[in-house]
KEDREN-382630 format. One line per field, with one value per residue: residue in three letters; x, y, z of N, C-alpha, C in turn; residue number from 1. Coordinates in nm, 2 decimals. Example, Ala and Ser with C-alpha at 12.3 -4.5 7.8 and 13.67 -1.06 7.14 Angstrom:
KEDREN-382630
nuza <- [ALA, SER]
neast <- [1.32, 1.28]
nnorth <- [-0.57, -0.22]
nup <- [0.78, 0.71]
caeast <- [1.23, 1.37]
canorth <- [-0.45, -0.11]
caup <- [0.78, 0.71]
ceast <- [1.32, 1.29]
cnorth <- [-0.33, 0.00]
cup <- [0.78, 0.79]
drenza <- [1, 2]
END
This chain:
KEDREN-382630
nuza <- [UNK, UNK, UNK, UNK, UNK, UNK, UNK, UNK, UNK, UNK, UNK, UNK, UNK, UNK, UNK, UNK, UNK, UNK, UNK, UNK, UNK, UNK, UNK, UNK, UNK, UNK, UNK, UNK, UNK, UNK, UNK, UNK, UNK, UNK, UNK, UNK, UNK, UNK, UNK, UNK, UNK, UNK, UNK, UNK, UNK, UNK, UNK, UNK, UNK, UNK, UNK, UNK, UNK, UNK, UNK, UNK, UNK, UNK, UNK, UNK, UNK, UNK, UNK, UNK, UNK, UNK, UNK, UNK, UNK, UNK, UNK, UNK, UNK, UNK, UNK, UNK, UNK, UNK, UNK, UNK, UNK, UNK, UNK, UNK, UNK, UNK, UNK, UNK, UNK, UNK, UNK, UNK, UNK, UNK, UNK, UNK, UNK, UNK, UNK, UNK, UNK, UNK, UNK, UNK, UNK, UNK, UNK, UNK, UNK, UNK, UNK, UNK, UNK, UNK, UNK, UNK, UNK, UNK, UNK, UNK, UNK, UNK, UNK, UNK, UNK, UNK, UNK, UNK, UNK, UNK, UNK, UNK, UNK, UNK, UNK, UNK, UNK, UNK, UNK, UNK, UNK, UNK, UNK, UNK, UNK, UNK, UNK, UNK, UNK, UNK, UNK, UNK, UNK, UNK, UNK, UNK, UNK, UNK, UNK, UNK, UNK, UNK, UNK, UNK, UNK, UNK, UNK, UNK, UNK, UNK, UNK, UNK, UNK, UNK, UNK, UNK, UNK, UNK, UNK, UNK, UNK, UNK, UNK, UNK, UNK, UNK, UNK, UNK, UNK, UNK, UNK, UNK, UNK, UNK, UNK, UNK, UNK]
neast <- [5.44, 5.11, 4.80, 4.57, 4.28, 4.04, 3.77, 3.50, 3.35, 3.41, 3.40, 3.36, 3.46, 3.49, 3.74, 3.91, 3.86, 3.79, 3.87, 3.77, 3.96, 3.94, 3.92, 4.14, 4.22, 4.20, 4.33, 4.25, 4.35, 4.13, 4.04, 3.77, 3.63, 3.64, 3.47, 3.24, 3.18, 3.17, 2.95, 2.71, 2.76, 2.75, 2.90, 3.06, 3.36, 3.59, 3.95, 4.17, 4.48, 4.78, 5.06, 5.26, 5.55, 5.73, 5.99, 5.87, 5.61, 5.35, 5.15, 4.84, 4.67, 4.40, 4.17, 3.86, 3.86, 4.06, 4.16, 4.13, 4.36, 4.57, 4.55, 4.64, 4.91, 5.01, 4.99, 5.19, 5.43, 5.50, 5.71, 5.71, 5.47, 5.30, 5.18, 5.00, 4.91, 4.82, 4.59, 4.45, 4.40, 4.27, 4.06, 3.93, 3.86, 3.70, 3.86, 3.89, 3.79, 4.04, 4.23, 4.14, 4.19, 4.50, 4.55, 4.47, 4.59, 4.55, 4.57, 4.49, 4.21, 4.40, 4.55, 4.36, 4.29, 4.34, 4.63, 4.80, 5.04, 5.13, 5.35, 5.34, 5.14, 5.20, 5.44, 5.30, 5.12, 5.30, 5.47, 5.25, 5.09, 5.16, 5.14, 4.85, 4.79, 4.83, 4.74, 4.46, 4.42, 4.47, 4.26, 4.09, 3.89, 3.73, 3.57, 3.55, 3.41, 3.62, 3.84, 3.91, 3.89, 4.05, 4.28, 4.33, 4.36, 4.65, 4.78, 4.79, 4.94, 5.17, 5.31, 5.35, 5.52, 5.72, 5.80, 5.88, 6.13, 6.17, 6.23, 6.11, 6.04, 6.04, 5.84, 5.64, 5.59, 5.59, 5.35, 5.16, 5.18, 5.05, 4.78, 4.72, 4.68, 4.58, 4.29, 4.13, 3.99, 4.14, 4.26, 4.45, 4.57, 4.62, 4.73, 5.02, 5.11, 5.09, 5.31, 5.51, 5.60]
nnorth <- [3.13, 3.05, 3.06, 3.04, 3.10, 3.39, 3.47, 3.57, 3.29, 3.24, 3.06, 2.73, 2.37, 2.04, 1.97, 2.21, 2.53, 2.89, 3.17, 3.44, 3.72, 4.04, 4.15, 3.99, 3.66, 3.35, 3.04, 2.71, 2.38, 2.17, 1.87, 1.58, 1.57, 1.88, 1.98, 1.87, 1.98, 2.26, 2.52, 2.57, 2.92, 3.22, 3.23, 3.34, 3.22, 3.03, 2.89, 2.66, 2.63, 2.51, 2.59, 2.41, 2.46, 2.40, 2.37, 2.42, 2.54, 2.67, 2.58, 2.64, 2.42, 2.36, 2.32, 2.27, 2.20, 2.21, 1.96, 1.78, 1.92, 1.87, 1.59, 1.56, 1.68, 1.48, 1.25, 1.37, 1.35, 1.09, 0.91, 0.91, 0.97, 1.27, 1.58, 1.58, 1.29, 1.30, 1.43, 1.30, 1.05, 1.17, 1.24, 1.03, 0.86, 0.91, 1.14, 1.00, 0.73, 0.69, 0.69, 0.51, 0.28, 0.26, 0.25, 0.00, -0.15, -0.21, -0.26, -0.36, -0.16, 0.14, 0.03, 0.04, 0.32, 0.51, 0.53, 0.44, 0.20, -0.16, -0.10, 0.16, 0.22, 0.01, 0.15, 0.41, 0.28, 0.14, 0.41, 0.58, 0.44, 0.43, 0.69, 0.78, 0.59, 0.64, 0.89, 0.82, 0.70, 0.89, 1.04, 0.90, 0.72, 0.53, 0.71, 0.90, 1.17, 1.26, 1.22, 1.31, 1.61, 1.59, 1.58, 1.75, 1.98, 1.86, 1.81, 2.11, 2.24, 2.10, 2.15, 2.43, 2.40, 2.31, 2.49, 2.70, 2.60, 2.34, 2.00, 1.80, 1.50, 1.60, 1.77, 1.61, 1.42, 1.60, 1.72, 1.48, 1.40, 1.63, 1.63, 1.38, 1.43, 1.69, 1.63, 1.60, 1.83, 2.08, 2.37, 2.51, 2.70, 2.69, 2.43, 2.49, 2.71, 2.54, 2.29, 2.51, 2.53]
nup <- [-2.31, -2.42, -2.22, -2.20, -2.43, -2.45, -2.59, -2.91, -3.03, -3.38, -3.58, -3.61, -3.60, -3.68, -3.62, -3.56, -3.43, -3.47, -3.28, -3.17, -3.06, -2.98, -3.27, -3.36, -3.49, -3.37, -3.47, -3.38, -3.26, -3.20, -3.00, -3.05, -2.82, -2.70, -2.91, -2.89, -2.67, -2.69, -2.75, -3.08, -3.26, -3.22, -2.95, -2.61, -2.55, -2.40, -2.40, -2.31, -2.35, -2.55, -2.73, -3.00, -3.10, -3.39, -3.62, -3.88, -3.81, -3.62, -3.39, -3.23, -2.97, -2.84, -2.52, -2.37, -2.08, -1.82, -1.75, -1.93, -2.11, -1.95, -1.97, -2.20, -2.19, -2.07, -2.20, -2.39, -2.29, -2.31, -2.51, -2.84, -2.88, -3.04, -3.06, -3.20, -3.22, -2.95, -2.96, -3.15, -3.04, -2.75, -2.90, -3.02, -2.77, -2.46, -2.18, -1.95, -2.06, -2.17, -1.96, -1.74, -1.97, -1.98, -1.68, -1.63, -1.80, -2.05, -2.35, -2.57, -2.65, -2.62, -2.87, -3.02, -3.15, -3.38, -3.55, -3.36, -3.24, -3.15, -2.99, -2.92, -2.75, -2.56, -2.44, -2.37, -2.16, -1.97, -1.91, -1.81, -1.59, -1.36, -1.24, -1.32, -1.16, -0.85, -0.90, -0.90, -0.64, -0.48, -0.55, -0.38, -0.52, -0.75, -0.93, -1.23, -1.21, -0.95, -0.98, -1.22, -1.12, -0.90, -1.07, -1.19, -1.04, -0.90, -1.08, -1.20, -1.02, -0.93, -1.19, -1.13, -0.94, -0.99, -1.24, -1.04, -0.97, -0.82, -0.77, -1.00, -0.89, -0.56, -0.55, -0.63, -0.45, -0.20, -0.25, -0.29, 0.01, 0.10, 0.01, 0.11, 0.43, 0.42, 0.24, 0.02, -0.05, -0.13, -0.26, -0.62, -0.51, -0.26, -0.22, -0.33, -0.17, 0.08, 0.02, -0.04, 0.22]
caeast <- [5.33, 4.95, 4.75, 4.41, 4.23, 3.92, 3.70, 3.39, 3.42, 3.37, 3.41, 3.33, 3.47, 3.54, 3.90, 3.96, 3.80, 3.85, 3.84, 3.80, 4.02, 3.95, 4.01, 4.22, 4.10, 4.32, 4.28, 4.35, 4.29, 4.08, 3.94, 3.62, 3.57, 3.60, 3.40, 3.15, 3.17, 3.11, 2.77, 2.73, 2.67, 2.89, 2.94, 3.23, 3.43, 3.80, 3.97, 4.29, 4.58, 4.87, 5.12, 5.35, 5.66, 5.79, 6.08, 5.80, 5.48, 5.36, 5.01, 4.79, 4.58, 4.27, 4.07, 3.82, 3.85, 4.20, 4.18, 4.16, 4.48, 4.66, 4.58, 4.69, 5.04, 5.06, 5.04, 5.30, 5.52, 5.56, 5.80, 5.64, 5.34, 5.35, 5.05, 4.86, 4.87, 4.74, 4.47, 4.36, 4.35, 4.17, 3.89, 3.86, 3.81, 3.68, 3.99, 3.80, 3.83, 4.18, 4.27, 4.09, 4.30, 4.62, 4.56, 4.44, 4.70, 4.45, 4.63, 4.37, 4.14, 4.45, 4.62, 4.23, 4.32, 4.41, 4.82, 4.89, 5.06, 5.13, 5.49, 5.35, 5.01, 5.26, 5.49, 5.21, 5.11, 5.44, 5.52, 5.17, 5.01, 5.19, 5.12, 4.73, 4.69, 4.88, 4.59, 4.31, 4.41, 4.41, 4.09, 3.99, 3.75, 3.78, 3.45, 3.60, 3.43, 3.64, 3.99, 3.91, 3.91, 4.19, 4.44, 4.34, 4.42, 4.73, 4.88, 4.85, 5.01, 5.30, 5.34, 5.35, 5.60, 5.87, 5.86, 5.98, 6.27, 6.14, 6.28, 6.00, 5.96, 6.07, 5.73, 5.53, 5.61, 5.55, 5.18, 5.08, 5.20, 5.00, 4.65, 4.66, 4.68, 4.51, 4.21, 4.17, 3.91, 4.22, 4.26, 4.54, 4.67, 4.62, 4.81, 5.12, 5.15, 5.18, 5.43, 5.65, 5.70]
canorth <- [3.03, 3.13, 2.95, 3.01, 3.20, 3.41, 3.53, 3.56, 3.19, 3.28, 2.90, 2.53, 2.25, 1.90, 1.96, 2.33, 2.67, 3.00, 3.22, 3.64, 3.82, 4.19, 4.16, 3.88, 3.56, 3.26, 2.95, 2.64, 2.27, 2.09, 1.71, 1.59, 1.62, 1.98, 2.00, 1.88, 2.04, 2.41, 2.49, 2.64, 3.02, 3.32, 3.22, 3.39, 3.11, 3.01, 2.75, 2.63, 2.63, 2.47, 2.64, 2.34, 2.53, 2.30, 2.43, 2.45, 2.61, 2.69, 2.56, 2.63, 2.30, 2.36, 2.24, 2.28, 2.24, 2.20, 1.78, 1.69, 1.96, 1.80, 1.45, 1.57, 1.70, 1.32, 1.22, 1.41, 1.27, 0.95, 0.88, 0.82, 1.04, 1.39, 1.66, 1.51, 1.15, 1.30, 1.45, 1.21, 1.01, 1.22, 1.23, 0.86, 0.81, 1.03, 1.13, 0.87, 0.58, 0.69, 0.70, 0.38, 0.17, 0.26, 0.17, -0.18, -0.22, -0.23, -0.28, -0.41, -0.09, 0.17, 0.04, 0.07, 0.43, 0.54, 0.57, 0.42, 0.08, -0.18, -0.07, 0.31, 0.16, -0.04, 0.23, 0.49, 0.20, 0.15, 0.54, 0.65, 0.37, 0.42, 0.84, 0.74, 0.48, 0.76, 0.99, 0.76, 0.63, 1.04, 1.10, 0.80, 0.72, 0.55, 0.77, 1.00, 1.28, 1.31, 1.16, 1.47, 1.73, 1.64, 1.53, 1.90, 2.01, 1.81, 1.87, 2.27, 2.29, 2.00, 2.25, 2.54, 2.37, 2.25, 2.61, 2.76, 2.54, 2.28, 1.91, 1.70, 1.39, 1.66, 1.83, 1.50, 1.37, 1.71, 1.73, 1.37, 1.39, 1.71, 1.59, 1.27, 1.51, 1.80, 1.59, 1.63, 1.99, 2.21, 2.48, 2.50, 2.79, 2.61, 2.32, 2.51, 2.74, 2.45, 2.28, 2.61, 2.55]
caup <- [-2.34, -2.39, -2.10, -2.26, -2.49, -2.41, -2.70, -2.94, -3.12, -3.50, -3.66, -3.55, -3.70, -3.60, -3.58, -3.51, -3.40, -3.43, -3.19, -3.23, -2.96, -3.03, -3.38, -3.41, -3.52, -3.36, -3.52, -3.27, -3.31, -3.09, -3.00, -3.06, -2.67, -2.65, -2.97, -2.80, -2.56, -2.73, -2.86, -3.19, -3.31, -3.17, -2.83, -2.58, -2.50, -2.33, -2.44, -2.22, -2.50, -2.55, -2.79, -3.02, -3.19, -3.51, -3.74, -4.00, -3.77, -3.46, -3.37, -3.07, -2.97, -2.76, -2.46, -2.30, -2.00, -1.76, -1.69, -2.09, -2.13, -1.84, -2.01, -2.34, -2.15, -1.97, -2.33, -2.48, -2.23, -2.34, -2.66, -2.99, -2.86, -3.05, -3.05, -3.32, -3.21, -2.86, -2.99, -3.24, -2.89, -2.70, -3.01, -3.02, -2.65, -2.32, -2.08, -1.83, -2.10, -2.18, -1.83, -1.73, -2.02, -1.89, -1.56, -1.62, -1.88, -2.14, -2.51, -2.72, -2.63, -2.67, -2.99, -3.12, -3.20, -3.49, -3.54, -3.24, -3.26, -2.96, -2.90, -2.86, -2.68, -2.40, -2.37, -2.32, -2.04, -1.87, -1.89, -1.73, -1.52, -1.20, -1.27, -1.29, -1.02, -0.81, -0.90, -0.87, -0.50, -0.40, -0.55, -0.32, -0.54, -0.87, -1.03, -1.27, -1.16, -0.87, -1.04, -1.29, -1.03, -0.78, -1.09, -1.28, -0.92, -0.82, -1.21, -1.18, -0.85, -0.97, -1.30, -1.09, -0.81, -1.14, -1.28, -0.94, -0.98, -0.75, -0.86, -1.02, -0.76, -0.48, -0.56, -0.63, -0.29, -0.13, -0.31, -0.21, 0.13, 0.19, 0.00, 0.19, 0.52, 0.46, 0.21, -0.13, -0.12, -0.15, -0.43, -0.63, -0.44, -0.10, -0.23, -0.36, -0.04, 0.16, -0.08, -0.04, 0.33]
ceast <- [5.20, 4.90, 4.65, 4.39, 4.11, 3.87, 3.55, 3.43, 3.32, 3.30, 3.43, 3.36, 3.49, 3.69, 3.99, 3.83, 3.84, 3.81, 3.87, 3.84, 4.01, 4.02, 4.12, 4.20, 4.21, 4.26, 4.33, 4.23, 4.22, 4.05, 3.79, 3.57, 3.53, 3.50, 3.23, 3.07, 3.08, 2.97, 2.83, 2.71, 2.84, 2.92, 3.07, 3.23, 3.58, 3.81, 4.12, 4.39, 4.71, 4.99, 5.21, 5.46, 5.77, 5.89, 5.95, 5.64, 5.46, 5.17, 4.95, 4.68, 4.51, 4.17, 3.97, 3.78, 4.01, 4.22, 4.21, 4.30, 4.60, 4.64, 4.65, 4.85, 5.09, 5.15, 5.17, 5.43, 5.58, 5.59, 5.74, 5.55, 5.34, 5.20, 4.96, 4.81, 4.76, 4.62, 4.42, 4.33, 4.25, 3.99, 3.81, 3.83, 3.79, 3.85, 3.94, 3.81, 3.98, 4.27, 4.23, 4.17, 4.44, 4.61, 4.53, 4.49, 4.65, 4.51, 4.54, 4.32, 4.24, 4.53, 4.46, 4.25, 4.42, 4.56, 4.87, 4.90, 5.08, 5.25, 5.43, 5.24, 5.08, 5.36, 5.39, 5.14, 5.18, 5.50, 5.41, 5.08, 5.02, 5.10, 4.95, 4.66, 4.74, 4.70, 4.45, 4.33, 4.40, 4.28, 4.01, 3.87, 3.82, 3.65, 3.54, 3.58, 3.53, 3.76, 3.99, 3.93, 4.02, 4.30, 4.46, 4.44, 4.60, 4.86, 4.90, 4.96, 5.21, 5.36, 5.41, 5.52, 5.76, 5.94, 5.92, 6.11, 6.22, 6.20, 6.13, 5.93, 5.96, 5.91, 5.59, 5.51, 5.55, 5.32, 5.09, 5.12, 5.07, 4.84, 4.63, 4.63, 4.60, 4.35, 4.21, 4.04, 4.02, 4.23, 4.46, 4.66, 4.72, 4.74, 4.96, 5.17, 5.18, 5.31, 5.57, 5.70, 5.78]
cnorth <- [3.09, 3.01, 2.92, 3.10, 3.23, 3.48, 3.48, 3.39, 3.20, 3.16, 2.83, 2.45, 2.15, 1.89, 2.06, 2.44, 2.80, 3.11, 3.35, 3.70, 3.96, 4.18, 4.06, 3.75, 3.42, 3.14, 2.83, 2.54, 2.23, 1.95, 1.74, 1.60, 1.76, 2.04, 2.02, 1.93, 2.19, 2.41, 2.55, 2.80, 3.11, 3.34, 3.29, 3.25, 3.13, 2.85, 2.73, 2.58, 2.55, 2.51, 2.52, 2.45, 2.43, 2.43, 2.50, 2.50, 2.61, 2.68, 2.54, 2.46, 2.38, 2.27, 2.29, 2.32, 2.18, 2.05, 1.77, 1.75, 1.90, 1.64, 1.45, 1.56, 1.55, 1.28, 1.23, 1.39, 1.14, 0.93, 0.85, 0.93, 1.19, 1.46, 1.61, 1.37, 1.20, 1.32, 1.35, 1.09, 1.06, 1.24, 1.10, 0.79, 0.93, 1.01, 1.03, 0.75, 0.59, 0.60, 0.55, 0.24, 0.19, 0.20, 0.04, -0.23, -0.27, -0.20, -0.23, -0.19, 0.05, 0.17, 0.04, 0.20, 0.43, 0.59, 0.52, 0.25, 0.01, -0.13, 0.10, 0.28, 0.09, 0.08, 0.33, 0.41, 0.21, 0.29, 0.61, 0.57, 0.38, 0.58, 0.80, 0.65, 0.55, 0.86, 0.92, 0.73, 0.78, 1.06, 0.99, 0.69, 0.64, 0.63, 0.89, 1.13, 1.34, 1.25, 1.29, 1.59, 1.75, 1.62, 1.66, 1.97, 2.00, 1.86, 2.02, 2.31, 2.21, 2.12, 2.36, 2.51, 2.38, 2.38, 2.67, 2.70, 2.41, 2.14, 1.80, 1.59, 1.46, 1.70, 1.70, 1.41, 1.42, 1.75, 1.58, 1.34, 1.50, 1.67, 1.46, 1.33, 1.56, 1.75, 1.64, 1.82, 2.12, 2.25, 2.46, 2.58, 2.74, 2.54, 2.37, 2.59, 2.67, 2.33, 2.33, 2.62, 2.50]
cup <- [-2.33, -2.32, -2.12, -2.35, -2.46, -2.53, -2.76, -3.04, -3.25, -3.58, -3.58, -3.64, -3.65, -3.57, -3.56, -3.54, -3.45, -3.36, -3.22, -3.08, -2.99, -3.14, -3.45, -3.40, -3.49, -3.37, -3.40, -3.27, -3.17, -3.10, -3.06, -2.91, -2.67, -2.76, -2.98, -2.71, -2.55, -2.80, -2.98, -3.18, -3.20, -3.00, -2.74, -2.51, -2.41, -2.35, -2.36, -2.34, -2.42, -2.71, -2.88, -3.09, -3.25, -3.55, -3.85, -3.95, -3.66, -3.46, -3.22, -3.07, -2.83, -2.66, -2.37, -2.18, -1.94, -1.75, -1.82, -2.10, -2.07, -1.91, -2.14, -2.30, -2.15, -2.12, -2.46, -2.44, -2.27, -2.49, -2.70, -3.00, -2.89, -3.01, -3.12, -3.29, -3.08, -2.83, -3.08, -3.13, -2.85, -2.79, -3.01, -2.90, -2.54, -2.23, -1.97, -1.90, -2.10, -2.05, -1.76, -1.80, -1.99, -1.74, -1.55, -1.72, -2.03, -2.34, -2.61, -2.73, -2.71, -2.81, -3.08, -3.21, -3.31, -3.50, -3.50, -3.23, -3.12, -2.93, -2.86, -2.74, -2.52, -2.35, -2.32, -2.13, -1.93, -1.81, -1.75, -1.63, -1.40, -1.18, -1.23, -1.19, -0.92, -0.76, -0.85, -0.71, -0.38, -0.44, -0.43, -0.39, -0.67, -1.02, -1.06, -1.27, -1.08, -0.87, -1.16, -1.19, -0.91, -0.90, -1.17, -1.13, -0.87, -0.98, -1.18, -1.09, -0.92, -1.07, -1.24, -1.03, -0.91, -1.18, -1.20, -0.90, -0.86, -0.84, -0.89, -0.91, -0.63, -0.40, -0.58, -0.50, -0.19, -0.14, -0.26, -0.08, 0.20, 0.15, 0.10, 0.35, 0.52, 0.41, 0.10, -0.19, -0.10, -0.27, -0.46, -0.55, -0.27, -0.10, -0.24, -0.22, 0.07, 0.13, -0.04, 0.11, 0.40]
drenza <- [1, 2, 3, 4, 5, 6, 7, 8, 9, 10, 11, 12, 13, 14, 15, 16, 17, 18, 19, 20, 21, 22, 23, 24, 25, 26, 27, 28, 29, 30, 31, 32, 33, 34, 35, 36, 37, 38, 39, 40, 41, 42, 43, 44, 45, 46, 47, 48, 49, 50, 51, 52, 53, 54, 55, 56, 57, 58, 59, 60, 61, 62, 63, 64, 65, 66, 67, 68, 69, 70, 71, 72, 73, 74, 75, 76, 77, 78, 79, 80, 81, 82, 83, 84, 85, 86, 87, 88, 89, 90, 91, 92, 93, 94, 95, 96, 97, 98, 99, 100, 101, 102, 103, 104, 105, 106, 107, 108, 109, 110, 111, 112, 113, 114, 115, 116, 117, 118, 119, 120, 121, 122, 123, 124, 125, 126, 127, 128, 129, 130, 131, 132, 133, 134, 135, 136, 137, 138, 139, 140, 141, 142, 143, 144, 145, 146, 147, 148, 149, 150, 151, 152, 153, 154, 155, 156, 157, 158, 159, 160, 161, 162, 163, 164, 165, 166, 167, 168, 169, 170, 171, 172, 173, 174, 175, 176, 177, 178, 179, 180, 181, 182, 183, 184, 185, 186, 187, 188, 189, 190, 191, 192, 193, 194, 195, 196, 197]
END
């Protein structure tokens, strides 16, 4: 899997970049968030990737920064929800509205998006609302500044914990037992070494 890309960024568009790695020019879709985000002109950038692999292509998608890619993931969790719907989400709302109409069960707001009807709009609800009010009651807080930086935080570490064979709820247990403890200014490295003991 590529985890990011670092390079000179050649082309801007509203719905993909491309990025010049010594010579090689990697095309990879993005939101209108991280669009945003980049300025214009030949900037070095990094973009936190996500690789899809279809029968018929293989397309990198692009973010940013680690919280939008982690909300894109949440997204692709839930049935109905492929790569393209998640981004055509994330374009039509900030990860802070996203994240906000799931937790208050918010329909109307969700099926506003383009594609997304109410059966994919309540399942996206029902799938991710516990997952988010979760996150929001460790950040303490519900200002998205600081629900962006412990759930970038608390996803890496969870990611990390799964791939060492750890069992999913085993490791989500393990990570909110030790932030409510230790407080939420741990690094991801912090987090996962106490996890592993």
């Amino acid at each position: 899997m590529i985890a990011y890309i670092d390079g000179k960024l050649t082309y801007k568009d509203p719905a993909y970049v491309i990025i010049d790695v010594n010579g090689v020019g990697y095309e990879i879709k993005i939101s209108l968030q991280t669009y945003s985000a980049l300025q214009d002109g030949n900037e070095r950038c990094r973009l936190y990737t996500f690789l899809s692999i279809r029968e018929d292509a293989h397309v990198l998608f692009g973010f940013k920064d680690t919280d939008e890619k982690a909300l894109f993931l949440d997204l692709l969790s839930v049935s109905g929800i492929g790569p393209n719907t998640a981004l055509v989400m994330l374009s039509s709302l900030s990860s802070a509205e996203i994240r906000h109409a799931i937790v208050n069960e918010d329909v109307r707001t969700i099926q506003s998006i383009k594609g997304i009807g109410a059966k994919t709009a309540q399942r996206a609800i029902i799938e991710l609302k516990d997952k988010f009010r979760k996150e929001q009651m460790l950040g303490g807080s519900s200002h998205s500044i600081v629900l962006t930086k412990n759930s970038a935080v608390r996803n890496e570490a969870l990611a990390a914990l799964v791939t060492l064979g750890i069992p999913k709820n085993v490791a989500e247990k393990s990570i909110d037992a030790i932030l409510k403890k230790e407080g939420e200014d741990l690094t991801v490295e912090q987090l996962i070494k106490l996890a592993l003991r």
